[in-house]
N, C-alpha and C positions, 0 to 999 in steps of 0.2 A: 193366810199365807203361812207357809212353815218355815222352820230357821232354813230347812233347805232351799227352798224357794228366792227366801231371800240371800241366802249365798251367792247364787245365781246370777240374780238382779244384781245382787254389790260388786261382784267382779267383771258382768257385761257392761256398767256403769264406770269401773276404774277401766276396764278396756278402753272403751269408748272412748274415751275422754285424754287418760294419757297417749295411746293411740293414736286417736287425731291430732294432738298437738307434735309428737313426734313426726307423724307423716305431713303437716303441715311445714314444721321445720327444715326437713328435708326436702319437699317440694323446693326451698324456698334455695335451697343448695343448687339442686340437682338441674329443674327446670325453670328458675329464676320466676316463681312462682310468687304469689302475696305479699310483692317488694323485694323481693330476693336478687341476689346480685348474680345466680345462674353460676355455672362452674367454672367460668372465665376470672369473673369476679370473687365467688369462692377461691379457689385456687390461687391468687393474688394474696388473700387473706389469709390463707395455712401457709402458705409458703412465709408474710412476714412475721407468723406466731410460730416459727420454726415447726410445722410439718412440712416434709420434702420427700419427694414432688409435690408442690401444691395441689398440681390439678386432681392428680392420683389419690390424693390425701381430700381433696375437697368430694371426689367422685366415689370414692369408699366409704366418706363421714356422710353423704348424702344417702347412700345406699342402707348403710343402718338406722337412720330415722325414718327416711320413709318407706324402706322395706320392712322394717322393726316392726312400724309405726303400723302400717298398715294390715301387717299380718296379727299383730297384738288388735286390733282392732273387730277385725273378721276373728278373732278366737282361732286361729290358724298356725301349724305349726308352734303353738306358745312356747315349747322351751328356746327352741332357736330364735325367734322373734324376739325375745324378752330378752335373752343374751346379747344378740346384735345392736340391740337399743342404749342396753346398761354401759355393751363395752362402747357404741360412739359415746356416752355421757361421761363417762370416765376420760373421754379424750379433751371433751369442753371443758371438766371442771381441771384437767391439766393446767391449761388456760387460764379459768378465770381464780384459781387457786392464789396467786401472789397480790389478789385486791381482795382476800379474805373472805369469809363467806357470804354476808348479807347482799341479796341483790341489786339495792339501789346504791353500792360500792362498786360494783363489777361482779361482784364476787360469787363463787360457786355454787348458790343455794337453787336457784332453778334447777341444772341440768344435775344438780344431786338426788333432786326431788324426781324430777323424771327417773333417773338410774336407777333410782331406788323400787318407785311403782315398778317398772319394765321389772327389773331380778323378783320383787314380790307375785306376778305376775306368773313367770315363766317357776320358780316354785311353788306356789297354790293352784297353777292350772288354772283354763279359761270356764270353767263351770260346764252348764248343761247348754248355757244359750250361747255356742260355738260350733264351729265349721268342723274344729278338732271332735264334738262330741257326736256330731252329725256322722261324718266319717269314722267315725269307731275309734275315736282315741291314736290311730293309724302313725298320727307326726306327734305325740303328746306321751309316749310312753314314759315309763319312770326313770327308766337309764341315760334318757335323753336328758334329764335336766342337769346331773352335774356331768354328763358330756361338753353339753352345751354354755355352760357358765363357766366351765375349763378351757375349752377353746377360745372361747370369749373371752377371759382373764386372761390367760398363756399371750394369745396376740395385741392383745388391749397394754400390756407389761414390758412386749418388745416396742412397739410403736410407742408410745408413752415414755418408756425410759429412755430411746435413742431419741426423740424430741429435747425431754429434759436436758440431757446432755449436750446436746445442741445447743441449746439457747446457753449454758453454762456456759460453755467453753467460748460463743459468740461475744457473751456478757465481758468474759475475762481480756478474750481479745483488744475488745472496743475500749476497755480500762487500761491496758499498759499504753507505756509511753515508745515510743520510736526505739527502734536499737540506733536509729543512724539518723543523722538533724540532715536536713536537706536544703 
């Protein structure tokens, strides 16, 4: 086997893999899939970790994993796949960001771990054993990747910071006292 070869094999393998956990996840969002609480119940959940609209915000964070997920997976589309994925993981570890990082805390070290494969992913390219290299590279060109982690960061930065802000101002609220005793 040659290092090319195995280039190949390593990144149909990191596909594969982060991939299917992200489009599992999202299953689990979107179509209340492998115990998942479906976007009813998503949506309940973003809406009490300050995304709003919950549902909208459950139904776009499901769309990026398992459309991410799935398309990282088939080697399709990579730059935009691997962006859509990075940017919902950047919206979890919003989330799990205030129980620190390690995971048996709450804390953000999964979906960092995902965010990170997914952006690795969508800049090294899906290799030779993909959909992308089948079709001629077509969804996979060069300019597509910091288009695509631009778009991705730029919306991932608004959503994310008006979140933040949110739970802030939420936090501050719930801490003062009454102007008026009743």
């Amino acid at each position: 086997m040659t290092c090319y070869d195995r280039r190949d094999l390593g990144l149909l393998l990191l596909r594969l893999g982060t991939g299917g956990v992200l489009a599992a996840h999202g299953a689990q969002k979107l179509f209340g899939w492998f115990g998942g609480a479906g976007l009813e119940g998503t949506g309940q959940f973003m809406e009490s970790v300050g995304y709003r609209p919950g549902k909208l915000s459950a139904t776009m964070s499901g769309l990026a994993e398992w459309g991410g997920g799935t398309l990282l997976a088939l080697g399709l589309a990579t730059p935009a796949a691997g962006a859509a994925a990075a940017g919902g993981m950047a919206g979890a570890c919003a989330v799990h960001a205030p129980n620190g990082f390690f995971n048996q805390e709450g804390g953000y070290e999964h979906p960092a771990t995902l965010g990170l494969a997914a952006t690795s992913l969508a800049l090294a390219g899906p290799g030779r054993l993909s959909l992308d290299h089948v079709l001629g590279d077509r969804l996979n060109r060069g300019w597509m990747v910091p288009a695509a982690l631009g778009v991705a960061a730029a919306g991932t930065a608004v959503v994310v910071g008006t979140r933040n802000k949110r739970v802030r101002q939420e936090a501050q609220l719930g801490g003062q006292e009454p102007l008026f005793e009743e």
